[in-house]
PyMOL Python script that loads the backbone (N, CA, C, O; Angstrom):
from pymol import cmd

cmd.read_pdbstr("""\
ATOM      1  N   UNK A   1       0.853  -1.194   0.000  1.00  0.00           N
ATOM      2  CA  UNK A   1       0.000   0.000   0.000  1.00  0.00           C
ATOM      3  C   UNK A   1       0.889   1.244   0.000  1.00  0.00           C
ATOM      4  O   UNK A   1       1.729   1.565   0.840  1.00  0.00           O
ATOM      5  N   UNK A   2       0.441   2.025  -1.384  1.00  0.00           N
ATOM      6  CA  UNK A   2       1.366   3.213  -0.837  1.00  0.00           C
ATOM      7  C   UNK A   2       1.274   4.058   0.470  1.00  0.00           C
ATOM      8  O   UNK A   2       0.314   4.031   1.241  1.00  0.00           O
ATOM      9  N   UNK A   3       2.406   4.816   0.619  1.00  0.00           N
ATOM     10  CA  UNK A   3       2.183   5.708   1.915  1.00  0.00           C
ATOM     11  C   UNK A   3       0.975   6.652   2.171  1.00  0.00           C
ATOM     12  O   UNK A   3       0.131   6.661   3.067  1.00  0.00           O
ATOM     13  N   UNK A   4       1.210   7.588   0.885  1.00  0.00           N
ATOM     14  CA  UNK A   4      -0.133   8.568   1.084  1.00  0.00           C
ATOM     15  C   UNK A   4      -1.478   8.056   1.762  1.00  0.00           C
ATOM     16  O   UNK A   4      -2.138   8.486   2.707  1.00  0.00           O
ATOM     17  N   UNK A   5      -1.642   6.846   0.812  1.00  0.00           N
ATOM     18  CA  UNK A   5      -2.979   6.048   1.281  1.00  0.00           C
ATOM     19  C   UNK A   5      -2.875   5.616   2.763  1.00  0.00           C
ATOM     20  O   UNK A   5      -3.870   5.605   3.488  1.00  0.00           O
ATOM     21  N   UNK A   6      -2.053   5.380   3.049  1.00  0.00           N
ATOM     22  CA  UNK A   6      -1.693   4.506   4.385  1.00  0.00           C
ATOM     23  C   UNK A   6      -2.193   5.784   5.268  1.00  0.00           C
ATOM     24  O   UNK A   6      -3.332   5.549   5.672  1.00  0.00           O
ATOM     25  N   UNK A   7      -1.726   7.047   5.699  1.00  0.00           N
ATOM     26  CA  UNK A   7      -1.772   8.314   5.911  1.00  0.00           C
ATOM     27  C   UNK A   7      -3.027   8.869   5.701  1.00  0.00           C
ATOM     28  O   UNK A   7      -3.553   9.534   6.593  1.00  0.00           O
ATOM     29  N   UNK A   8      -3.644   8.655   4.495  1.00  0.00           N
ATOM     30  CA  UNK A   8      -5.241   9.073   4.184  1.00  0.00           C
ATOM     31  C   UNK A   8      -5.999   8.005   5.100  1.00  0.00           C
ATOM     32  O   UNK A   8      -7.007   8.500   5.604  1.00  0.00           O
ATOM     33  N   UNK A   9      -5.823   6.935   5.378  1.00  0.00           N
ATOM     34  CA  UNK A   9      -6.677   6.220   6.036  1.00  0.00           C
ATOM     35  C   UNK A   9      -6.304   6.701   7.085  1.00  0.00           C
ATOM     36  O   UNK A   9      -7.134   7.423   7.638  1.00  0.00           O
ATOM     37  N   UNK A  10      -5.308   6.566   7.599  1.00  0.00           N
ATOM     38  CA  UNK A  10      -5.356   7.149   9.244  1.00  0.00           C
ATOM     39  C   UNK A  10      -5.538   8.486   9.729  1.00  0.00           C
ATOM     40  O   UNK A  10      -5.426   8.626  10.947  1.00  0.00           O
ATOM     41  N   UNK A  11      -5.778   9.427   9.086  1.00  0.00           N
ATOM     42  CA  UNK A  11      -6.327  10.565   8.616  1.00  0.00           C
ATOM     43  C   UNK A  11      -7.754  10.464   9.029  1.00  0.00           C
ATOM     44  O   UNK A  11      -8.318  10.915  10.026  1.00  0.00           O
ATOM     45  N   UNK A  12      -8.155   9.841   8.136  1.00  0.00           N
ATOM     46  CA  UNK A  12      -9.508   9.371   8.417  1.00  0.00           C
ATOM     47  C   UNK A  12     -10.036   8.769   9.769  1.00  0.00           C
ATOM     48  O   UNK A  12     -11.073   9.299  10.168  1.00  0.00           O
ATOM     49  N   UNK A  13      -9.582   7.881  10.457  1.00  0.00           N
ATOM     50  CA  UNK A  13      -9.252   7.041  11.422  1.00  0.00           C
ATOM     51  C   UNK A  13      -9.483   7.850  12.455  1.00  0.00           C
ATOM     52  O   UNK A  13     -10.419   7.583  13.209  1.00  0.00           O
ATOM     53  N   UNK A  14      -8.763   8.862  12.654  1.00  0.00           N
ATOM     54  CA  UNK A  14      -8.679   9.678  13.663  1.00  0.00           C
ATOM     55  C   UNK A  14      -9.563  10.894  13.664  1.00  0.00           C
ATOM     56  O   UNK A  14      -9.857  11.571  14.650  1.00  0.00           O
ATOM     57  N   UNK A  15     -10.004  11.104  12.231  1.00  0.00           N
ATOM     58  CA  UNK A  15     -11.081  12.371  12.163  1.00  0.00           C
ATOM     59  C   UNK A  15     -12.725  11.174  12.579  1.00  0.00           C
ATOM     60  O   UNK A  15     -13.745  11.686  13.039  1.00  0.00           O
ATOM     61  N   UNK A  16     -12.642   9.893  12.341  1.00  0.00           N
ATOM     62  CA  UNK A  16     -13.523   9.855  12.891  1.00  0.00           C
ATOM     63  C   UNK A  16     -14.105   8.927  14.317  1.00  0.00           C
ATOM     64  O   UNK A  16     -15.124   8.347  14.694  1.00  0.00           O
ATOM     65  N   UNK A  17     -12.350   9.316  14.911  1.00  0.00           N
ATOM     66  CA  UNK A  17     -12.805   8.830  16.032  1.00  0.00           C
ATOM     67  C   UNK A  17     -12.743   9.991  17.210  1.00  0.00           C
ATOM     68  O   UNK A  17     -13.106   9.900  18.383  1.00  0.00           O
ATOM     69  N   UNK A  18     -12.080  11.270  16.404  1.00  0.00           N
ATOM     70  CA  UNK A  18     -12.483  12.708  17.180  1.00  0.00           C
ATOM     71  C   UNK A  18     -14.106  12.581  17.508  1.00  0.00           C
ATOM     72  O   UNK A  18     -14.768  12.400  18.530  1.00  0.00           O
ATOM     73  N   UNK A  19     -14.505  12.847  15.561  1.00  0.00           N
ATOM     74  CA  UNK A  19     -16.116  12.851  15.785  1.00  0.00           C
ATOM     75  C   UNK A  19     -16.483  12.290  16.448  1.00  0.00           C
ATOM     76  O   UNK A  19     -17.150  12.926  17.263  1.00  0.00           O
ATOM     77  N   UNK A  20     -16.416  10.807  16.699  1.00  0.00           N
ATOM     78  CA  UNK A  20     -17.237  10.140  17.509  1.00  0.00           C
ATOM     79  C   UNK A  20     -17.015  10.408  19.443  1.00  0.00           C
ATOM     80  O   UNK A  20     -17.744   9.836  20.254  1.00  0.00           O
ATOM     81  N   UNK A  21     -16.029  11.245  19.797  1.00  0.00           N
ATOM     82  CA  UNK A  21     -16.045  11.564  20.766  1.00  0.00           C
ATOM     83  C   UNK A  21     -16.349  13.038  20.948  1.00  0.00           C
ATOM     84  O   UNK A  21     -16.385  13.520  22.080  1.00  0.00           O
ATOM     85  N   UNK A  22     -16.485  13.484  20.282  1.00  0.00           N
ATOM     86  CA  UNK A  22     -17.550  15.008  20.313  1.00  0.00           C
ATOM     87  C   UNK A  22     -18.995  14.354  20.337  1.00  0.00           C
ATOM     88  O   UNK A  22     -19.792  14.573  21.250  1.00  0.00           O
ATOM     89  N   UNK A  23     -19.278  13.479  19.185  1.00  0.00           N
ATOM     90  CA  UNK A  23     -21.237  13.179  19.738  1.00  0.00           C
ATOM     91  C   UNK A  23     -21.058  12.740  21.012  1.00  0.00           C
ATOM     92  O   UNK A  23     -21.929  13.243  21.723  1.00  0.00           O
ATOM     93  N   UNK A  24     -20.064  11.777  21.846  1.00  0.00           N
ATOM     94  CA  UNK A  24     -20.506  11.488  22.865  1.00  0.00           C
ATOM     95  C   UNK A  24     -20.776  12.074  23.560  1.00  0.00           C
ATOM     96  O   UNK A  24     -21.775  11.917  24.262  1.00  0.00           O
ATOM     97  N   UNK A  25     -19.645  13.358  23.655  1.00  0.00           N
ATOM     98  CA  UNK A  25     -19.584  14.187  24.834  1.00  0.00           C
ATOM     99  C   UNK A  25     -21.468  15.072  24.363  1.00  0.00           C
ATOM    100  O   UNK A  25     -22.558  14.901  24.909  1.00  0.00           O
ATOM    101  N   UNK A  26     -21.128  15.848  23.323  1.00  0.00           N
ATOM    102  CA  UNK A  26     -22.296  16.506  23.605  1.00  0.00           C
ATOM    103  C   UNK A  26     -23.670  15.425  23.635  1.00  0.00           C
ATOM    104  O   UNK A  26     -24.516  15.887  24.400  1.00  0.00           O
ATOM    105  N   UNK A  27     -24.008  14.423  23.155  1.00  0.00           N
ATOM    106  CA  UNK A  27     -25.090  13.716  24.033  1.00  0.00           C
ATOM    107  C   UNK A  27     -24.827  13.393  25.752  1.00  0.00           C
ATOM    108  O   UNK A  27     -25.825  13.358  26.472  1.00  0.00           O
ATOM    109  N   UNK A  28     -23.563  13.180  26.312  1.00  0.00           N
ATOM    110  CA  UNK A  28     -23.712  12.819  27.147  1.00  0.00           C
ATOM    111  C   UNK A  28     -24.304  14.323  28.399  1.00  0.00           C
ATOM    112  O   UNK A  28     -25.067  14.258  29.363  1.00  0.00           O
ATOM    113  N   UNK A  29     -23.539  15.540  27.806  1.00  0.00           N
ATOM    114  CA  UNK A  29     -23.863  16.476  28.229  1.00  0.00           C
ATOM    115  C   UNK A  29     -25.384  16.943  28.288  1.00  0.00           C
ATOM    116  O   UNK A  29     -26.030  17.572  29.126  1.00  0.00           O
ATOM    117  N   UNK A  30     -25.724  16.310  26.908  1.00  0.00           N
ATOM    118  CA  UNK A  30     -27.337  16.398  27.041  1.00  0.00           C
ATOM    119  C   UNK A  30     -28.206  16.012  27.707  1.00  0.00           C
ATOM    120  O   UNK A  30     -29.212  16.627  28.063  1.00  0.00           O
ATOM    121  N   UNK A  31     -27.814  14.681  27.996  1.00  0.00           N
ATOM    122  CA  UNK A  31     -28.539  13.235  28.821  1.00  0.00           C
ATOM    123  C   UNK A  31     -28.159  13.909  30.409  1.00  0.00           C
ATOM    124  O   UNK A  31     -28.896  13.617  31.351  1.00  0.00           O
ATOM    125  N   UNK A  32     -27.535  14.384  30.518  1.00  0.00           N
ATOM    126  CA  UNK A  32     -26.972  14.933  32.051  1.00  0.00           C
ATOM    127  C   UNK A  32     -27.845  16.598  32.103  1.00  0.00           C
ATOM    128  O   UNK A  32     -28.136  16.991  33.232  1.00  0.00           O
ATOM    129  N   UNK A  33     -28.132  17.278  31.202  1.00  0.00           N
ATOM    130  CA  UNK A  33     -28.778  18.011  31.556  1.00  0.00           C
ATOM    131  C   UNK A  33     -30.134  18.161  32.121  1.00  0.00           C
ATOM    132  O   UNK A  33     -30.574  18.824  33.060  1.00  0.00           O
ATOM    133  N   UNK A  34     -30.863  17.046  30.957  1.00  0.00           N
ATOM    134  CA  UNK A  34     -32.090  16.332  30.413  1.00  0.00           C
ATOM    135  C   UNK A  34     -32.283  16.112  32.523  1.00  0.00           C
ATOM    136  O   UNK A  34     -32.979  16.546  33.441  1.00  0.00           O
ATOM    137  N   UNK A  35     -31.403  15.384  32.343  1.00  0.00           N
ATOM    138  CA  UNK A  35     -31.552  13.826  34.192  1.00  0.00           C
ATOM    139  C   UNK A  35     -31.567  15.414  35.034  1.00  0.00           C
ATOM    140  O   UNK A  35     -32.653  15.553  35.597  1.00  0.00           O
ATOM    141  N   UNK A  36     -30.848  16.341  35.197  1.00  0.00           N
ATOM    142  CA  UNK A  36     -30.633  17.782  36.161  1.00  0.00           C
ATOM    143  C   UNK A  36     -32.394  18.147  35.975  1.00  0.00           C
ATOM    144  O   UNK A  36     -32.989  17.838  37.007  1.00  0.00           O
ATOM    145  N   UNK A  37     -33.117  18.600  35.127  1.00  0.00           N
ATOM    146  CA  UNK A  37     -33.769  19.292  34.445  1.00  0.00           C
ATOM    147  C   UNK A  37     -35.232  18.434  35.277  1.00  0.00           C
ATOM    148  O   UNK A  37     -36.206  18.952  35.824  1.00  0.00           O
ATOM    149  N   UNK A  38     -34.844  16.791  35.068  1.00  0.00           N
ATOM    150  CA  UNK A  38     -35.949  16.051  35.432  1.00  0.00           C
ATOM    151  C   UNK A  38     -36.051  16.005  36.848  1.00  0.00           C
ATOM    152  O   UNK A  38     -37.108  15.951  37.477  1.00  0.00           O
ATOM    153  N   UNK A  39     -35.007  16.026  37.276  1.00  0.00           N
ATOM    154  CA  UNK A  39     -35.073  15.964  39.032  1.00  0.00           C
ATOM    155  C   UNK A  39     -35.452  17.229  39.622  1.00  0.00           C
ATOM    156  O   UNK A  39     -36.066  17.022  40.668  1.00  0.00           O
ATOM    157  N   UNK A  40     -35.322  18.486  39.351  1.00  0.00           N
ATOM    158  CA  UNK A  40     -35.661  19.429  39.651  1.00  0.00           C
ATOM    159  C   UNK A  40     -37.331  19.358  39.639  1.00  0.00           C
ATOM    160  O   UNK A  40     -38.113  19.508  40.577  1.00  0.00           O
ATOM    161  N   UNK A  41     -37.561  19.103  38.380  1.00  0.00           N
ATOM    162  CA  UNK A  41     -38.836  19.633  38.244  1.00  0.00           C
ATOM    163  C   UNK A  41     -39.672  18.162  39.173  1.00  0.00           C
ATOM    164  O   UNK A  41     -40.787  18.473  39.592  1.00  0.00           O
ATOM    165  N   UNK A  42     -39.384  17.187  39.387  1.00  0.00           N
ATOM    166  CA  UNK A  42     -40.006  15.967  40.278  1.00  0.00           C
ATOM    167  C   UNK A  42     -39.903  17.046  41.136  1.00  0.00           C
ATOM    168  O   UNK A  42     -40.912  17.743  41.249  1.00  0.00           O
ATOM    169  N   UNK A  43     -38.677  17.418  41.919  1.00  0.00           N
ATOM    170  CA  UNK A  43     -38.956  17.842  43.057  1.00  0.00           C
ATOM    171  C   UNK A  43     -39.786  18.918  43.105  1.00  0.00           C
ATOM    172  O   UNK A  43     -40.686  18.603  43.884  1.00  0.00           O
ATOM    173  N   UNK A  44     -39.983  20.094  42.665  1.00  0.00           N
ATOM    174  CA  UNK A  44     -41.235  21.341  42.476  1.00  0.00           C
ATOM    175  C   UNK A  44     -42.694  20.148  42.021  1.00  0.00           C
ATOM    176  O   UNK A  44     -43.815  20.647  42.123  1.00  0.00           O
ATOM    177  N   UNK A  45     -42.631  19.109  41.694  1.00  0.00           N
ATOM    178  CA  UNK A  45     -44.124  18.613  41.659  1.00  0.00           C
ATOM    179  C   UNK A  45     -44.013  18.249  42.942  1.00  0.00           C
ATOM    180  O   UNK A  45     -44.462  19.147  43.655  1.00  0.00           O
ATOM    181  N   UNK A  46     -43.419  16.881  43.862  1.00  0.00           N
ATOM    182  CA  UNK A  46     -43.638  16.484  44.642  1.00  0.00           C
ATOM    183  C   UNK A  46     -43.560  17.702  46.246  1.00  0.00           C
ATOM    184  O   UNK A  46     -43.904  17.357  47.377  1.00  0.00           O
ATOM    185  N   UNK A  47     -42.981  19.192  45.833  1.00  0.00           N
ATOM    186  CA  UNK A  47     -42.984  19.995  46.926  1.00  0.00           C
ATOM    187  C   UNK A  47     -44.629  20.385  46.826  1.00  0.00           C
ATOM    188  O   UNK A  47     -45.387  20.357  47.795  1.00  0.00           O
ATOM    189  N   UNK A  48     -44.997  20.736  45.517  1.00  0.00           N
ATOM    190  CA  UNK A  48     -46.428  20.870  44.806  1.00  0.00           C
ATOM    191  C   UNK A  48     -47.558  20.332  45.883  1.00  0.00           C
ATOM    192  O   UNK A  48     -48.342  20.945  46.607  1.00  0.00           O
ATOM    193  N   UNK A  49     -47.344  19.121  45.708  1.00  0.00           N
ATOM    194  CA  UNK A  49     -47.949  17.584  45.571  1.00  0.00           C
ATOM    195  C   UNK A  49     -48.431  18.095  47.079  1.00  0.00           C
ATOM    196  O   UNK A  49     -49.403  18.838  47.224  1.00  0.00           O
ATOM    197  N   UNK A  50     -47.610  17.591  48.200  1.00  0.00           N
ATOM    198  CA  UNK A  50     -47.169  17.644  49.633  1.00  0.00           C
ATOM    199  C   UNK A  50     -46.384  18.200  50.357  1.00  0.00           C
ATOM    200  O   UNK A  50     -45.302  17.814  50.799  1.00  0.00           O
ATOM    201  N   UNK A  51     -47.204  19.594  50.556  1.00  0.00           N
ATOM    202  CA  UNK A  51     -46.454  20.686  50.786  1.00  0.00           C
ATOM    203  C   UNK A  51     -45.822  20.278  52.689  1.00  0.00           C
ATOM    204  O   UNK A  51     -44.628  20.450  52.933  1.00  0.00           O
ATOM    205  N   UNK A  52     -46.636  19.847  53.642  1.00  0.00           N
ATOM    206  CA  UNK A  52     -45.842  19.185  54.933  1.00  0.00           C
ATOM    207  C   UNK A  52     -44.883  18.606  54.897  1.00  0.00           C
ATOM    208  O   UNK A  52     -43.951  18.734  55.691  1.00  0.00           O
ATOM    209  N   UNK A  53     -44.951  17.634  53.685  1.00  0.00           N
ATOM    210  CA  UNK A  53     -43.660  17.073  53.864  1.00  0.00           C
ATOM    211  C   UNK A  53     -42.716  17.533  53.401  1.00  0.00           C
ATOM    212  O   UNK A  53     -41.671  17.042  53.828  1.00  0.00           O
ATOM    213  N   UNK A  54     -42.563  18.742  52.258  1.00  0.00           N
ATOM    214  CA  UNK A  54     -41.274  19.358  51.784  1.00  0.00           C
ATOM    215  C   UNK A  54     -41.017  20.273  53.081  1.00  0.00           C
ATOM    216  O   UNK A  54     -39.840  20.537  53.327  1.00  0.00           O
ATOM    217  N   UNK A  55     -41.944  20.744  53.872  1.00  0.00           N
ATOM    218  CA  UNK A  55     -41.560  21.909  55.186  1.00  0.00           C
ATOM    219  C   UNK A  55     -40.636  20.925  56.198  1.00  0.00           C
ATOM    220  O   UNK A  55     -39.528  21.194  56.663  1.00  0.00           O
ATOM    221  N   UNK A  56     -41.293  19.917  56.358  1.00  0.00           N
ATOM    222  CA  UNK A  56     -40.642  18.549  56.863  1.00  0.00           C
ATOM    223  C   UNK A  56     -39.014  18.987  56.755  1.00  0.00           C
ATOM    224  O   UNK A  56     -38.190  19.470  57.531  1.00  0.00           O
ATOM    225  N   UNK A  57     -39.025  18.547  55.366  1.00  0.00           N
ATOM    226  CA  UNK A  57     -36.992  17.967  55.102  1.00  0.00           C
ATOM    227  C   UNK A  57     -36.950  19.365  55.021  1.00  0.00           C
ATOM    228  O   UNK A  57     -35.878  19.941  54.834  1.00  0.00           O
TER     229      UNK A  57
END
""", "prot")
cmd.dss("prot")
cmd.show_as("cartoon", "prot")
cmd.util.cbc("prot")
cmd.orient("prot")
């Protein structure tokens, strides 16, 4: 195999194993916001819900 090619593939190789660690990060950042976003708002329903027991804790 010539070199260039050898070089173009790993070129490649690495551009798409950058990419694939940029989607992770920004889904994972998402999925972690998403989970922040959901617990908050449980908790404003369940303070909602039963207001003694949020005065409680």
């Amino acid at each position: 195999m010539p070199l260039s090619m050898a070089s173009a593939l790993h070129r490649g190789e690495i551009h798409r194993a950058v990419a694939r660690r940029v989607s992770n990060a920004i889904t994972s950042r998402a999925v972690s916001e998403m989970a922040i976003t959901d617990v908050t708002g449980s908790v404003q329903l369940l303070g909602a819900m039963c207001p003694d027991r949020a005065a409680n804790v």
